[in-house]
N, C-alpha and C positions, 0 to 999 in steps of 0.2 A: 484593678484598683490603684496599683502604683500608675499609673502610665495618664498621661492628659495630653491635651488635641489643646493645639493653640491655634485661636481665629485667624490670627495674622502670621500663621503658616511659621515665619522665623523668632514669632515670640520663646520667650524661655521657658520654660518649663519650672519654678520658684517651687509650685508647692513641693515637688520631686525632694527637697531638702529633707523634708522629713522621715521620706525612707531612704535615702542616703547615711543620716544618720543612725536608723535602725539597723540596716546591714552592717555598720562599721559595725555595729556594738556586737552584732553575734562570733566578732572575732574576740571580742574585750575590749573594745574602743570606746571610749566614750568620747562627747565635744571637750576640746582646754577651754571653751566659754560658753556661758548658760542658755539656755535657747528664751527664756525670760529676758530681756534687754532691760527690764531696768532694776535687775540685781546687779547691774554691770558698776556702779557707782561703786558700791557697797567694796567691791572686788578690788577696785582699784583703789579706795582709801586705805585697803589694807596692806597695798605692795607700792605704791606711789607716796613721795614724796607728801607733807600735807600744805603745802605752797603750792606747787602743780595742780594737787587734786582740787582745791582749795577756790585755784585760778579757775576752771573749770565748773565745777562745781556751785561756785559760789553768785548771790543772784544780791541785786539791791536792797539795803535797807535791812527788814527781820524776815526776807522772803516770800513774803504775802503773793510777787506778783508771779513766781514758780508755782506757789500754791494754786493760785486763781485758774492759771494755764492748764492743770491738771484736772483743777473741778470744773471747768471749764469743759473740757473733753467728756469728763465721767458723766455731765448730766446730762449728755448727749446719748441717747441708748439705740442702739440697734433695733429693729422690727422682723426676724426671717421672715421669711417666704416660702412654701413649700410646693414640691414636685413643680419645681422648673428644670426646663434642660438644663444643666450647668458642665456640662462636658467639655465644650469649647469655648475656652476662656480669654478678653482681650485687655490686657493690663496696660496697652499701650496709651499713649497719649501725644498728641504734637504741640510742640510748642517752637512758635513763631518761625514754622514753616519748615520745621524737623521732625521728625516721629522717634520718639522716644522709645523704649522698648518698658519701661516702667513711669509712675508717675512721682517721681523720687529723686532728688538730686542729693549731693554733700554739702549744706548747710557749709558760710566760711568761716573758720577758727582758725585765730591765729595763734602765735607761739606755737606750734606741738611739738617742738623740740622737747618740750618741757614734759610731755609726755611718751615721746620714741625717740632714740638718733638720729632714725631716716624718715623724722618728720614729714613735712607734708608729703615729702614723695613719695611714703609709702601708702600713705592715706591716697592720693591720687591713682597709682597705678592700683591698689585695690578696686576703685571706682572705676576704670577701664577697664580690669577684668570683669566685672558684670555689668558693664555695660552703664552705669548712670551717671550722669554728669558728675563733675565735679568741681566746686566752685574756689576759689584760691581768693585767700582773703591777704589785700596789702598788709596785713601786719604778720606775715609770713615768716617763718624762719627759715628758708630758703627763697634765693630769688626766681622771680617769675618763668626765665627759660629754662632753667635748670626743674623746675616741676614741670613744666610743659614736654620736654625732652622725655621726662621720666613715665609720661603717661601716653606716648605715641598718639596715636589716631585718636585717641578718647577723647569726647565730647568735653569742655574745660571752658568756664565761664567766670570771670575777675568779677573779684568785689571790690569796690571802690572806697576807703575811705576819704571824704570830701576833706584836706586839709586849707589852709590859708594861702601856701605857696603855689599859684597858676603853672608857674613851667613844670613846678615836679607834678601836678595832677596832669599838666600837657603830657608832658612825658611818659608816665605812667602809662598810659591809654595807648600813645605809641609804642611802647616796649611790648603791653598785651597785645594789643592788633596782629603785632608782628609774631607772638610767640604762637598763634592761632586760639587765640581766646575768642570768641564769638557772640558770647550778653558781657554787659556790662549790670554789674547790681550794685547799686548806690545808694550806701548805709546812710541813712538821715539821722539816724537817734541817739548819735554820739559826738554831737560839739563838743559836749564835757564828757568825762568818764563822772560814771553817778559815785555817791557813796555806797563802797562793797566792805561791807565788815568783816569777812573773812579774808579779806585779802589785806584789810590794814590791820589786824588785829596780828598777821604774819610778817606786816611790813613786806608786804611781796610783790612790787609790781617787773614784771619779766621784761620789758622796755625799759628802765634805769639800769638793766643788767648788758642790755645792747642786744637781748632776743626780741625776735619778732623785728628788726630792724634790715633786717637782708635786703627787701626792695627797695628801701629806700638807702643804705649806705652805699650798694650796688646803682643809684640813679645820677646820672654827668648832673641834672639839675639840681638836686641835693646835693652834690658834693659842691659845687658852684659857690654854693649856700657857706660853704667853709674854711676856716684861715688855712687850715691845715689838711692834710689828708685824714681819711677814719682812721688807718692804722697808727697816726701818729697821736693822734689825739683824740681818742676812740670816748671821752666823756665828752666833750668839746660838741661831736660829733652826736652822743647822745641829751644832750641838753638842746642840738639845734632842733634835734626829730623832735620831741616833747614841746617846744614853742610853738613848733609848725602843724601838731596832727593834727587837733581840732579846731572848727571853725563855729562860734556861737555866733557870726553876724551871716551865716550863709543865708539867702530866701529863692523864692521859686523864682525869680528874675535871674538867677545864677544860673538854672538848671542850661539856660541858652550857651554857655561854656560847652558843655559836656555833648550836646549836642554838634557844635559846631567841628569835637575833634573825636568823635564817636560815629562810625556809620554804620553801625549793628544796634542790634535791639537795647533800650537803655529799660532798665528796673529799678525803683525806687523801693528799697528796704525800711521797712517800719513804719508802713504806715496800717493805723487803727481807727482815723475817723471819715466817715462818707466823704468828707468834704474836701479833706486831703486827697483821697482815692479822685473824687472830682476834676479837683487842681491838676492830679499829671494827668488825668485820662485830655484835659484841655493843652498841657501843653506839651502835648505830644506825644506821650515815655509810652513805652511798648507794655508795659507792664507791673504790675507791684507784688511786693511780700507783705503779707498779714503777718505781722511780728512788733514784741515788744524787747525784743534781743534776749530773750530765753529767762523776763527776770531782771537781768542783768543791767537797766539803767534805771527805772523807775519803780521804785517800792509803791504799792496801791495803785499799781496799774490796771488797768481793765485785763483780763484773759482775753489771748488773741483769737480762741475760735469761740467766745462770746462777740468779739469785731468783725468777724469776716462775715456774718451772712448781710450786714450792713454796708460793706463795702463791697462787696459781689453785686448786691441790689444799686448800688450808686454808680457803676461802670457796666454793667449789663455785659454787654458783647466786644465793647472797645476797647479794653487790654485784657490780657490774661493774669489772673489772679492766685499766685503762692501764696503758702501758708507755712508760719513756720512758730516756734516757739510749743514748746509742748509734748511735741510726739517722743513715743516711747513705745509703741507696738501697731502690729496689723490692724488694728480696728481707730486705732486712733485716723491712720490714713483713711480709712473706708470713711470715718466721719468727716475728716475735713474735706473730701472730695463731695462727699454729700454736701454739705454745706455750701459747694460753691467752688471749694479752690482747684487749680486745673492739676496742681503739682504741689506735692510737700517738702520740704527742706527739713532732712534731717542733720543733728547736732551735736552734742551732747555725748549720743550713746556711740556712733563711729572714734569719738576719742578717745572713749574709755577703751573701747575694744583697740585701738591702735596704742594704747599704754601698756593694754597686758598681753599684745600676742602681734605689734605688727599689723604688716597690710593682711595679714590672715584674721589677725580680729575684725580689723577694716572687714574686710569680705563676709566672714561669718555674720556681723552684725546686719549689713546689708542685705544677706540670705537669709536670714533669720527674718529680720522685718518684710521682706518680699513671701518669702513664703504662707507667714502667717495675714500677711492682707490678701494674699488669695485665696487662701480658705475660709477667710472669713466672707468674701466677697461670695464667692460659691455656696455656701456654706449656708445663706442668708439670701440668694437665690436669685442671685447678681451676675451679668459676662463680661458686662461692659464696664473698665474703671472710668471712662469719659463722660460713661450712662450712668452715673449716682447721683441721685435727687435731694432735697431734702425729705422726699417721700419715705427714703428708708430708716429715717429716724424717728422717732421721738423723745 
């Protein structure tokens, strides 16, 4: 009963977590974090700062489009299936010409200083320890080599934000290249920062503080950009980031930039309507996320896995299609792979867990969420995570 046969011979073994955890416990063991993922919040308001938890936490407007993402997912319902083989199980997936060993990567958040010491690098080397990607977002509290170093051989993929300055997004993409970053995902749904109530209601933005600025105080084209050096004049220095992040006249005539200094697979983040999905599948991009950034810029958004079976159906076969915004447990994946997407981005619940325990929360989270989308997958009478239809819903 404990023991499972993976298809693809070097797959992992995920559901195994849960009697892992049972054996600690007949010593007295129990987990330091919940095997439910989205008590995780709750946890960390109570031991976290409420500025950090706040940052995190905190979504557009009076929330509506957190809300939608979730009922979004709930009216999605499972179908099992009964007496199918389900013994040997294949969680893999490839994407753009890799085989993944899960279909799962690490969503990018930046700041998490704000949440651990050893911010993102601990969050990354958690992610190489089990193996899923992990995505490093430009508004980082460590620079880019320095997390690349920290996660060895692991799979490790740059999020772009698109600002107004060309040498520093040139450079950017050079610095990645070189650190062995391999996708490129380029957040579209933040020209502006929206209005977030909990975070002005704190006065809390962690960028006027000079976190989240490491890539860019660490880049020769940013500092180019300035009278003085960071250290000497470290406001100076944060007034130039904040002029320069976001861009409200970007258009798809742009995206030929990033192309021209990117020769890895490029993803466009955030998009929600057919026709945008359309637009990159035409001008070229390898790929996109079904995201509304968690909530986090537009209050009375649509839910993103209410968008993705719309946008799966308007690119067909010609890029691959993430999802992101929303998830919180095993079934949530099993739905959005049904629906269409090839791979989930998770969020949210990796920070919390790296606020209360470290790359071990990191890890537990991502074992937590792996094991329970296998046994749901099994469970409901499923092998293949690449083989989920919208058959197995309703």
């Amino acid at each position: 009963m404990i023991g499972n046969e993976n298809a693809n011979g070097a797959g992992k073994d995920w559901a195994a977590f849960q009697y892992e955890i049972y054996l600690n416990g007949m010593t007295g063991a129990v987990p330091r974090l919940p095997a439910e993922l989205g008590r995780l919040e709750e946890l960390a308001a109570g031991r976290l700062g409420p500025g950090p938890v706040g940052y995190v936490a905190g979504s557009a407007g009076n929330g509506s489009t957190e809300r939608a993402n979730r009922e979004a997912l709930e009216r999605r319902r499972i179908v099992p299936r009964m007496l199918r083989d389900v013994r040997r199980r294949d969680l893999s997936v490839e994407l753009w010409g890799r085989r993944l060993p899960a279909p799962v990567a690490l969503a990018p958040i930046g700041v998490l200083s704000i949440m651990h010491p050893e911010a993102e690098c601990a969050a990354a080397r958690g992610a190489a320890a089990q193996g899923v990607p992990f995505i490093l977002s430009s508004a980082s509290s460590t620079p880019m080599e320095q997390v690349a170093e920290a996660m060895g051989d692991g799979e490790r993929w740059f999020q772009l934000y698109w600002g107004k300055d060309r040498e520093v997004t040139k450079s950017f993409l050079g610095r990645a290249k070189a650190a062995g970053f391999t996708a490129l995902f380029v957040t579209l749904d933040t020209p502006l920062l929206a209005w977030r109530p909990r975070d002005l209601d704190q006065a809390y933005l962690p960028f006027l503080r000079g976190v989240g600025t490491a890539n860019y105080f660490t880049d020769p084209a940013f500092q180019a950009g300035l009278t003085k050096p960071v250290h000497e004049d470290r406001d100076a220095a944060v007034l130039h980031f904040v002029g320069m992040f976001g861009d409200p006249g970007k258009t798809w005539e742009d995206l030929a930039l990033l192309r021209e200094h990117w020769d890895g697979p490029i993803v466009l983040k955030g998009i929600l309507h057919p026709d945008d999905a359309r637009r990159a599948a035409a001008a070229g991009m390898d790929g996109v996320v079904v995201s509304n950034h968690g909530g986090r810029q537009v209050g009375g958004s649509i839910g993103a896995a209410d968008a993705l079976p719309g946008v799966v159906e308007a690119v067909g076969d010609r890029m691959a299609v993430l999802f992101d915004s929303g998830v919180r447990s095993g079934d949530d994946v099993f739905k959005a792979l049904a629906l269409g997407a090839r791979a989930v981005l998770l969020g949210r619940p990796y920070a919390y867990g790296l606020g209360l325990d470290g790359q071990a929360g990191v890890e537990h989270v991502i074992r937590a969420l792996m094991a329970e989308f296998e046994l749901t997958m099994a469970l409901s009478g499923h092998t293949d995570a690449a083989g989920l239809t919208p058959s197995a819903l309703v």
